[in-house]
C-alpha positions as CSV (number, residue, x, y, z in Angstrom):
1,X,4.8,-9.1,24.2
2,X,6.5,-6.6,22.3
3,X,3.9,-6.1,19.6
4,X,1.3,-4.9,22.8
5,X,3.8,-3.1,24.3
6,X,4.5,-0.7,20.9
7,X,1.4,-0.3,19.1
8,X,2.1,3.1,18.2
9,X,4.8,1.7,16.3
10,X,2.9,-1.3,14.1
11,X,-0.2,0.9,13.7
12,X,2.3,3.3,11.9
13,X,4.5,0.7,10.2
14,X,0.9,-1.3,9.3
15,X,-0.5,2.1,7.4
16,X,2.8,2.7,5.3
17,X,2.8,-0.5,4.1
18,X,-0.7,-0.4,3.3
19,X,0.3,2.7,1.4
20,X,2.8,1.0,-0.6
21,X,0.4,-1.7,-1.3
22,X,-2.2,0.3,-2.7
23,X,0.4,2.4,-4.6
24,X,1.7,-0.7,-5.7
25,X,-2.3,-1.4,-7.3
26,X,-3.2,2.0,-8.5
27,X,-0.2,1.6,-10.4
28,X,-0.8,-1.7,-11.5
29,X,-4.4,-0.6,-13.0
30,X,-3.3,2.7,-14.5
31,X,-0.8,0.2,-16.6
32,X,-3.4,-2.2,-17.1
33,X,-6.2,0.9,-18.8
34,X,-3.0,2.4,-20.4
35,X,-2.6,-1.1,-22.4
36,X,-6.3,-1.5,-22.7
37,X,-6.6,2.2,-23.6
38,X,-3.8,4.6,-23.8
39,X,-4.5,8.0,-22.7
């Protein structure tokens, strides 16, 4: 299949989007201590 034949390619779209995700939550609880505690 195509996903075996390019793995270079998901590993590398796989980590950016795991990126974005956890940007996505660090953001998430920095606004969450801002509200609970601003800084």
């Amino acid at each position: 299949t195509v996903e075996k034949t390019r793995p270079n390619l998901d590993l590398t779209e796989l980590r950016r989007v795991i990126e974005e995700i956890e940007k996505i939550k660090y953001d998430n609880i920095k606004k969450t201590c801002s509200v609970i505690e601003p800084f």
